[in-house]
N, C-alpha and C positions, 0 to 999 in steps of 0.2 A: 601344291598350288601352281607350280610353271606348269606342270604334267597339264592342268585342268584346262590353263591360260593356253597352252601351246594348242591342245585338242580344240578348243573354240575358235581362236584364229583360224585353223586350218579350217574347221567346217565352216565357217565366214567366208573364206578364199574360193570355195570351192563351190559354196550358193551363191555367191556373184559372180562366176565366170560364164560366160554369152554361152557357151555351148551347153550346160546343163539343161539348158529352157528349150534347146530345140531337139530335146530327144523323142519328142511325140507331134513330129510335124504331119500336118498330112500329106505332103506333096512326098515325103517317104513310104508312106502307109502305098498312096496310089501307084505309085512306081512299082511296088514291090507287089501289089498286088493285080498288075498287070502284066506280070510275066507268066512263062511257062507252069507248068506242073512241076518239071525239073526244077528249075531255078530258084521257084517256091524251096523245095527242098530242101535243096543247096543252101539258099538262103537263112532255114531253118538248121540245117545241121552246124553251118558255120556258126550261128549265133550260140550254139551247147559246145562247141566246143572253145568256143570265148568264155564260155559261163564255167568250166567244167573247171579250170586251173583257176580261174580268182574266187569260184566258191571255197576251193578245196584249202587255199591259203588262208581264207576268212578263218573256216571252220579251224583252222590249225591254229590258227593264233586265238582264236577263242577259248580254245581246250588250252592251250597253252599258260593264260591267265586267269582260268579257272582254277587249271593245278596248284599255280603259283598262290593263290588268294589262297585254297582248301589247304597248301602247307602250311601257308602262314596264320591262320586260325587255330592251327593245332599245338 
């Protein structure tokens, strides 16, 4: 029950904080879409290798609690 409490809280904290709502502004879209062909790139690779280490943690902690529930079923 705190486990349930504590995960809602947090997803509550974290849909009213100001910056979640401005992650699809346009005045970033035209910015970034007004630069070079490099920079595009740049742009692009920087954003996979932000994604590459918090996917890889998600998925570990997924498998993690997957294990964990498929032991404890048994």
């Amino acid at each position: 029950m705190r486990l349930r409490f504590a995960l809602l809280t947090g997803f509550a904290v974290l849909g009213l904080a100001r910056g979640a709502y401005a992650q699809g502004c346009v005045l970033c879209y035209t910015t970034a879409s007004a630069t070079s062909a490099a920079a595009q790139r740049s742009l692009n690779l920087g954003i996979l290798a932000l994604l590459i280490p918090a996917l890889s943690m998600f998925l570990g902690v997924m498998f993690l609690l997957y294990r964990r529930a498929a032991s404890a079923a048994v």
